[in-house]
C-alpha positions as CSV (number, residue, x, y, z in Angstrom):
1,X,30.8,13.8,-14.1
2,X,29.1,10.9,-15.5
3,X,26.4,11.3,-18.2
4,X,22.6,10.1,-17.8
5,X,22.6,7.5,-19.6
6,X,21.7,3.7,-18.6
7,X,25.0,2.3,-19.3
8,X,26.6,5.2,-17.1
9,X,24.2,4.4,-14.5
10,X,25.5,0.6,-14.1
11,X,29.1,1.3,-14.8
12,X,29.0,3.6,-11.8
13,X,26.9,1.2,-9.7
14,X,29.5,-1.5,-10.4
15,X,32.2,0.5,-8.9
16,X,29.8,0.7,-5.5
17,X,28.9,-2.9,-5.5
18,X,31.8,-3.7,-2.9
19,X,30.5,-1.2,-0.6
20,X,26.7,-2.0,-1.2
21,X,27.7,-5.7,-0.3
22,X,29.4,-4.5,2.7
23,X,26.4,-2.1,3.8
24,X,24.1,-5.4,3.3
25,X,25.8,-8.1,5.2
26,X,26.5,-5.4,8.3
27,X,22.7,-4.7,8.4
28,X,22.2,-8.6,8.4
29,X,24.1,-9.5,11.2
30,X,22.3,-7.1,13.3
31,X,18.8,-7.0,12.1
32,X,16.5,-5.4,14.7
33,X,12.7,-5.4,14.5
34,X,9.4,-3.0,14.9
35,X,9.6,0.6,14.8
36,X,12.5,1.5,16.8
37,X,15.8,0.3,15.2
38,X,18.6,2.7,16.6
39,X,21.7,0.4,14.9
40,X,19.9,0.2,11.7
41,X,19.5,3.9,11.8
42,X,22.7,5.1,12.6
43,X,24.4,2.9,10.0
44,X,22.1,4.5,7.3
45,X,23.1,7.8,8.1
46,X,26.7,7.2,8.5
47,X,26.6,6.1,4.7
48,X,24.5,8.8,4.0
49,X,26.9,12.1,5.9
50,X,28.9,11.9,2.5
51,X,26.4,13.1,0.2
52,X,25.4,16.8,1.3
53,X,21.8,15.8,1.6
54,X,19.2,17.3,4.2
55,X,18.9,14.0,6.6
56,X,16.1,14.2,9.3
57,X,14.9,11.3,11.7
58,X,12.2,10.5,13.1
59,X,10.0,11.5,16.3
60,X,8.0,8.4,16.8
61,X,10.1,5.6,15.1
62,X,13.7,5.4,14.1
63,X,13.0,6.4,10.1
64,X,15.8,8.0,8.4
65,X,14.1,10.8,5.5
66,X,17.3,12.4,3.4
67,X,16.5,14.8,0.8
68,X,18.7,15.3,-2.2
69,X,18.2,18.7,-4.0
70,X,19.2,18.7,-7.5
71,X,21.2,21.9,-9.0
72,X,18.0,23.2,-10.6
73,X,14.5,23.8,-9.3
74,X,11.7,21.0,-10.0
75,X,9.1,18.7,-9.2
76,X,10.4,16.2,-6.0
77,X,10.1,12.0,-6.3
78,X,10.2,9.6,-3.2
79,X,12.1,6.6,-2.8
80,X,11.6,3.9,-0.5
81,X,13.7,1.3,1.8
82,X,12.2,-0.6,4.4
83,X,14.6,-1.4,7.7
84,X,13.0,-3.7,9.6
85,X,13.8,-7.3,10.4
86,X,11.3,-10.3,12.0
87,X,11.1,-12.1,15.1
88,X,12.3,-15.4,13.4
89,X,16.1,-17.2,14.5
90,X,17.5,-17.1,10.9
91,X,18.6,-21.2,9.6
92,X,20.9,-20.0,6.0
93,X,24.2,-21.2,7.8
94,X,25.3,-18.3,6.2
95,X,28.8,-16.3,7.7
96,X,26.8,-13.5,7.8
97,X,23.9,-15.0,9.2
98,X,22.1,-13.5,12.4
99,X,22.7,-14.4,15.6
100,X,20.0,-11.9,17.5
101,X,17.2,-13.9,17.6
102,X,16.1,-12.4,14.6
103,X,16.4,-12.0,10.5
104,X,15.9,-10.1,7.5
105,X,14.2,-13.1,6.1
106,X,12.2,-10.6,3.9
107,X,15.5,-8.8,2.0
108,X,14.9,-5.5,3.6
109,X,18.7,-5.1,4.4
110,X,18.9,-5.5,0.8
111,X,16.2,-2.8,0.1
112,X,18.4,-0.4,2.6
113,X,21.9,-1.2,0.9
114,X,20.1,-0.2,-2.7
115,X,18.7,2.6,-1.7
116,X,22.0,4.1,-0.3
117,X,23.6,3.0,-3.7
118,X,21.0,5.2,-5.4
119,X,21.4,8.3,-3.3
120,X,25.1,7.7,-4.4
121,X,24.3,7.4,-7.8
122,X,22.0,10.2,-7.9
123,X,24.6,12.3,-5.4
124,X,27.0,12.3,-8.5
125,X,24.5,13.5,-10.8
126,X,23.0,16.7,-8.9
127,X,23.8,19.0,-11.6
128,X,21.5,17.2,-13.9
129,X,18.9,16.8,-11.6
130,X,15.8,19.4,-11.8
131,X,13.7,19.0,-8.4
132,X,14.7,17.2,-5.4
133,X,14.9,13.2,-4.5
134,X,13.6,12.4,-1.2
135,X,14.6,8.9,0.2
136,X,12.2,7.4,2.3
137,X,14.2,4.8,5.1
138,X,11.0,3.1,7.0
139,X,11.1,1.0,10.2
140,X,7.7,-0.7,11.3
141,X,7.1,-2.4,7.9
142,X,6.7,-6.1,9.1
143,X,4.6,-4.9,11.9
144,X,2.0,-2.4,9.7
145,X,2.3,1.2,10.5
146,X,5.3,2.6,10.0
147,X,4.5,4.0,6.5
148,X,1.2,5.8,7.6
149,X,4.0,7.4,10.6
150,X,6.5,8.7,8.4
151,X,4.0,10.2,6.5
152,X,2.1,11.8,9.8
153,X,5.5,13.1,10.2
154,X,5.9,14.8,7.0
155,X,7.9,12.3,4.5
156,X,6.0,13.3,1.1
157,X,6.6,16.8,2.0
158,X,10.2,17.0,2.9
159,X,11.7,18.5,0.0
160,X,9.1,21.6,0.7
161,X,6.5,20.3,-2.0
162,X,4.9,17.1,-1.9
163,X,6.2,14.9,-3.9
164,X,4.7,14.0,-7.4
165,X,5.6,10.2,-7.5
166,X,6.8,7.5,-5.3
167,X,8.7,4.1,-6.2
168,X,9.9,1.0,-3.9
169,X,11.5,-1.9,-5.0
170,X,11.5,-5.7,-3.0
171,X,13.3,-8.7,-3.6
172,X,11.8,-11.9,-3.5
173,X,12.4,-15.5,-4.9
174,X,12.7,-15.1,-8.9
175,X,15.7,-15.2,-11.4
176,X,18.3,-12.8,-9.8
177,X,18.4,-9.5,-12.1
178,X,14.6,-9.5,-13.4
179,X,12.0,-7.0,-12.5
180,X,8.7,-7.5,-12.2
181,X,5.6,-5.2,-11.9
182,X,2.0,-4.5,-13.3
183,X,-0.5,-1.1,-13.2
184,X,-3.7,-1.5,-11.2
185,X,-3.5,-3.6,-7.9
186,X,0.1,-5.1,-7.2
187,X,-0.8,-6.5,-3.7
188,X,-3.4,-7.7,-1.6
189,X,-4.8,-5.6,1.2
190,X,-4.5,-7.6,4.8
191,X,-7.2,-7.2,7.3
192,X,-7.8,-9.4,10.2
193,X,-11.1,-10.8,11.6
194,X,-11.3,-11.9,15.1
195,X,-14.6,-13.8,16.1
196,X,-15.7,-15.1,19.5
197,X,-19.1,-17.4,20.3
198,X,-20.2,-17.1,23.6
199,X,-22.3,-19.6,25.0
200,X,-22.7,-20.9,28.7
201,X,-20.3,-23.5,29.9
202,X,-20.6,-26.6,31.9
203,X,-19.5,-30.2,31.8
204,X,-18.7,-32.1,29.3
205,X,-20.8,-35.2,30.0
206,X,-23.8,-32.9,30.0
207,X,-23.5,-31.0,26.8
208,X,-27.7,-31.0,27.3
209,X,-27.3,-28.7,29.9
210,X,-25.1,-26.3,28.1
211,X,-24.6,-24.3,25.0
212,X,-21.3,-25.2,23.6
213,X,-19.7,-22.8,21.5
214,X,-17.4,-24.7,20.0
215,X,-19.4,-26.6,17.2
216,X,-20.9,-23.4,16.7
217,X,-17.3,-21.7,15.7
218,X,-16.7,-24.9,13.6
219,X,-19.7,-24.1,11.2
220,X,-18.4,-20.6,11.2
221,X,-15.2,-21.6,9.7
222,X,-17.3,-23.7,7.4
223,X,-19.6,-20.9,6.6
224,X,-16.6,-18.5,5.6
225,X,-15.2,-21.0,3.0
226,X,-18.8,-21.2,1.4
227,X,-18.9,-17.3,1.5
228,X,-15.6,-17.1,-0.4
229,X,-16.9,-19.6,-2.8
230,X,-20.7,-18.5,-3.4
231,X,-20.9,-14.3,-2.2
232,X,-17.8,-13.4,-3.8
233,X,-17.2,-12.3,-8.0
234,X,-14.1,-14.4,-9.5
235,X,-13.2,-10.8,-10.4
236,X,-12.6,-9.3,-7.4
237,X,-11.2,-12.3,-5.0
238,X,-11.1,-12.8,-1.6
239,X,-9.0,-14.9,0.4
240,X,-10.1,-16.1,3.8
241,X,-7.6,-18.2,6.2
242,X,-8.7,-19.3,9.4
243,X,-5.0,-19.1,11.0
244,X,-6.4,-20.0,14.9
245,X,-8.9,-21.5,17.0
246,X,-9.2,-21.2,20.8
247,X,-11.7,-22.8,23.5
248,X,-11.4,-25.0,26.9
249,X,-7.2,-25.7,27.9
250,X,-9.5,-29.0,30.0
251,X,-10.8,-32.0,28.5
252,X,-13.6,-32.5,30.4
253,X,-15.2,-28.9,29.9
254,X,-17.2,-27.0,27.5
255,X,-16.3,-23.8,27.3
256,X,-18.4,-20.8,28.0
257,X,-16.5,-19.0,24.6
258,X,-15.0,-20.1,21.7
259,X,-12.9,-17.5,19.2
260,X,-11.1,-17.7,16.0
261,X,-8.7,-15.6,14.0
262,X,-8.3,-15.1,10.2
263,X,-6.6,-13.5,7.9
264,X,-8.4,-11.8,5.2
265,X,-7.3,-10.6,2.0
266,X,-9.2,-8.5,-0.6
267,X,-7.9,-6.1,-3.9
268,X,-10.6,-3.6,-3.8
269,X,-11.4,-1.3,-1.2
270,X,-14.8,-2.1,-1.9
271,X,-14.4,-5.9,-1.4
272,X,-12.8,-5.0,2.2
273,X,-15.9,-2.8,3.1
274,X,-18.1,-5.1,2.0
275,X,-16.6,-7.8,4.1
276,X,-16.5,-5.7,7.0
277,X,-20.3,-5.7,7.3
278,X,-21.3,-9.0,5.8
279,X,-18.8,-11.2,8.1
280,X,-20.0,-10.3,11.2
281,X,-23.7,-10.2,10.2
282,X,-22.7,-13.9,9.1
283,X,-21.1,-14.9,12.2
284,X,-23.7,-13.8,14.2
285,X,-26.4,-15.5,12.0
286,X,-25.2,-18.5,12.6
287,X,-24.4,-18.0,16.1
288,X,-28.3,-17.0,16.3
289,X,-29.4,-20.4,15.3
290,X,-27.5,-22.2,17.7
291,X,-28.4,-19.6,21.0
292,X,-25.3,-18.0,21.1
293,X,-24.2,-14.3,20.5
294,X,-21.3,-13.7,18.2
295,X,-19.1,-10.6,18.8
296,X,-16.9,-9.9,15.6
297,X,-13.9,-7.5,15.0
298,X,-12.6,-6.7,10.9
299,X,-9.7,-4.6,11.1
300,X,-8.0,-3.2,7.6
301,X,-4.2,-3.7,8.5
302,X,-2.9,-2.5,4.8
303,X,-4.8,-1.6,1.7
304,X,-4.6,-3.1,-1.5
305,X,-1.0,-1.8,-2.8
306,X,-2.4,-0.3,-6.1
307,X,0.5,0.9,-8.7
308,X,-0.8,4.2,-10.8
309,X,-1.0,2.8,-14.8
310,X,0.9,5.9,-16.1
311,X,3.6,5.4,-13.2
312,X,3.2,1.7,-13.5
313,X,4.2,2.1,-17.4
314,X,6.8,4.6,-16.9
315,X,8.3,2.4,-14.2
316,X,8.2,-0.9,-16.9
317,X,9.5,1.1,-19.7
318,X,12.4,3.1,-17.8
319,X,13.6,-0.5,-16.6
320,X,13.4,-1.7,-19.8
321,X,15.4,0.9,-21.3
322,X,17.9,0.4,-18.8
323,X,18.3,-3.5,-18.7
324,X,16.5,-4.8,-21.7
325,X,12.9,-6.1,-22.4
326,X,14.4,-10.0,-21.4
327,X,14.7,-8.7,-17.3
328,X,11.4,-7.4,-16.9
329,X,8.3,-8.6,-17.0
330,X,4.7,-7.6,-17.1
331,X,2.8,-9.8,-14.6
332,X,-0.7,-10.6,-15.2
333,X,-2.7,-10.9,-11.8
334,X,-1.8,-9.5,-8.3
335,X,-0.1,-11.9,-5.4
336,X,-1.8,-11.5,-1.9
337,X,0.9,-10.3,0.1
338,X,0.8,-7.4,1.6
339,X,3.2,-4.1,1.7
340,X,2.6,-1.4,3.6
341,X,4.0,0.7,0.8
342,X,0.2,0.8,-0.3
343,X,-0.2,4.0,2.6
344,X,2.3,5.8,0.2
345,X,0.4,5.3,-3.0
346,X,-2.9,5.9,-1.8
347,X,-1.4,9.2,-1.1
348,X,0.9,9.5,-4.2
349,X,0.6,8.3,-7.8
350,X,3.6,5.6,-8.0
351,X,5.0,2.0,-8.4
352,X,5.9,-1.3,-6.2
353,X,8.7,-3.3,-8.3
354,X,9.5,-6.5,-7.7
355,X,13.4,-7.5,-8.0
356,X,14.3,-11.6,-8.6
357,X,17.1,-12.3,-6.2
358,X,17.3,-16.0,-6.1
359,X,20.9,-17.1,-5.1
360,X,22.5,-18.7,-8.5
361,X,23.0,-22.0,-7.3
362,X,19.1,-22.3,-6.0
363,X,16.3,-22.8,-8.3
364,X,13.9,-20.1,-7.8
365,X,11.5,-22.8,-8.4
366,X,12.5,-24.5,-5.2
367,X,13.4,-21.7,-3.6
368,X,12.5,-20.5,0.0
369,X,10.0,-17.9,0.1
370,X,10.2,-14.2,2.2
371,X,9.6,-15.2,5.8
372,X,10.8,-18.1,6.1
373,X,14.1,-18.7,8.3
374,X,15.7,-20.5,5.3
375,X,15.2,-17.8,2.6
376,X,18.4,-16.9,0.7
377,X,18.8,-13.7,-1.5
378,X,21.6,-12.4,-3.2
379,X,23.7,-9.4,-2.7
380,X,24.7,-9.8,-6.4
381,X,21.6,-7.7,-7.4
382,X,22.4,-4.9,-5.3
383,X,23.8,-2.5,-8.1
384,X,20.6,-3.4,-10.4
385,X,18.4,-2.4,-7.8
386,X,20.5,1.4,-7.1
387,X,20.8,1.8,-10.4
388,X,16.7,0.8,-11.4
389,X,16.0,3.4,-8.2
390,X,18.1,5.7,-9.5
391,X,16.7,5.6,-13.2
392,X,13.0,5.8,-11.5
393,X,14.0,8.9,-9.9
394,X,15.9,10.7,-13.0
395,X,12.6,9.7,-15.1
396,X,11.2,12.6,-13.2
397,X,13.9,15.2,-12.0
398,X,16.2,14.6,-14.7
399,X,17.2,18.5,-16.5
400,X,15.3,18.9,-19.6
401,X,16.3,21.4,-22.7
């Protein structure tokens, strides 16, 4: 039986990298997408049937939730994988590469395989665990909602008691090995706002004898710049990106409407309530002016992904411990991506770590970036992120005395 200590953790995980890399590059070739991801599912709990753990799936989406009981009783601690893929043809030229249609062009086949090597990390040491380890396997990530599902369907209660922390872990473009994370808000919350001007139509030799929308949407777009810029502190930023504008498909006519969509991120709940009034009430100001009527929709997609300081610091000082104060870092400021891991801690005090998994012969610098059809990651990091999950975990079950 292999002690707790970090050094046992990574000699152990180096043993299951073969397997892990295995696990990876199956999941890659086959990625599937949304909430319903039967292949994906069933390969999880094939490596899973090993481990005596209490597996459950799903009603409403193919999640996976396995619960690992420790030989003593305790508190319980969630881990999560995401297992969803996008909608994107994949361009690495890899051998492995996906043929579907689709790709995990955001490493979630790598947040799978790591996960797996954790519950066979942790599988090994049940008798010094004191609680239980639930592992979280979500579909519908990419899409928004599966987190909020799983946990409609009981996730953070699986073990029998909710579970007193919760920790994830993502790869993206960075020095392979080096963890990254911060207390207080990690990610940006997403919300979308969807606009449309209606005016009256006509031709579009007569704009006299019309009320064109579309000038009227242009000064919108303008107007939500200057918002950004003038209504919002430096301290709690916004970020507003008119992503599409529609009106006429003909030429020659003015169209009766005119809409746009954006993309709106905030890192206070406060900043995204506030929005949620002030937007439309600008939109339909300036719509006002120009004898139009604006109709306006602001939909929260995720909340801000907030990490919980004392998790935050355990999290930075466990990883530490384990692989040294030169692979991890303390970032200063939030990114505004989104993660729909933020459902899980606005339920449960925990932490979102980001792994570097930059192939060696890329610069991270130059590297590709998560969604894009091009992005490379490496497998190579696939025992540091079962054993950092596993070393999360044993931070709270671990025996004591």
């Amino acid at each position: 039986m292999s002690a707790l200590t970090p050094g046992s953790l990574r000699a152990d995980a180096a043993g299951l990298r073969d397997g892990l890399v295995a696990l990876r590059r199956r999941l890659h070739r086959e990625p599937e997408v949304g909430f319903e991801l039967p292949r994906t599912q069933a390969a999880i709990i094939q490596a899973l049937r090993p481990l005596d753990l209490e597996i459950r799936t799903g009603e409403r989406l193919s999640s996976v939730t396995a619960v690992l009981r420790g030989d003593r009783p305790g508190p319980s601690v969630l881990l999560r994988a995401d297992m969803d893929g996008l909608a994107i043809g994949e361009e690495t030229g890899l051998e492995y590469a996906s043929r579907n249609g689709a790709m995990h062009a955001c490493g979630h086949d790598l947040h799978v395989a790591g996960l797996v090597g954790a519950a066979r990390l942790l599988a090994a040491r049940r008798s010094q665990i004191r609680g239980s380890v639930v592992l979280m396997f979500q579909p519908g990530e990419e899409a928004g909602g599966g987190a909020p599902l799983m946990i409609d369907e009981g996730v953070l209660e699986a073990a029998g008691q909710r579970v007193e922390a919760a920790y994830g872990i993502h790869v993206l473009p960075g020095a392979p090995g080096t963890f990254s994370t911060r207390p207080g808000p990690l990610m940006g919350g997403a919300n979308v706002l969807r606009t449309r001007v209606i005016g009256s139509g006509g031709h579009s030799s007569r704009p006299h004898e019309a009320v064109d929308p579309v000038p009227v949407l242009a000064e919108i777009v303008l107007a939500l710049q200057s918002y950004v810029t003038r209504r919002v502190s430096v301290f709690d930023p916004v970020v507003i990106s008119v992503t599409k504008l529609a009106a006429s498909e003909v030429l020659n006519v003015i169209p009766e409407r005119a809409e746009l969509g954006a993309t709106v991120r905030t890192l206070s709940k406060a900043a995204s309530e506030r929005l949620a009034t002030e937007l439309p009430a600008l939109a339909q100001g300036i719509a006002t002016a120009h004898g139009c009527r604006a109709e306006t929709e602001f939909e929260v997609v995720y909340p801000v992904t907030v990490n919980d300081t004392e998790r935050a610091e355990s999290a930075l000082n466990t990883l530490t411990e384990t692989f040294g104060a030169e692979r991890v870092l303390r970032l200063e400021s939030p990114v505004m991506a989104s993660e729909d891991f933020s459902f899980v801690l606005d339920e449960v005090p925990g932490a979102f770590v980001f792994l570097g998994a930059t192939p060696s012969h890329v610069d991270p610098a130059r590297a590709e970036m998560n969604h894009s059809p091009r992005a490379l990651f490496d497998d190579g990091v696939l025992a540091d992120q079962a054993v950092a999950l596993a070393a999360l975990a044993m931070r709270h079950v671990a025996a004591r005395g």
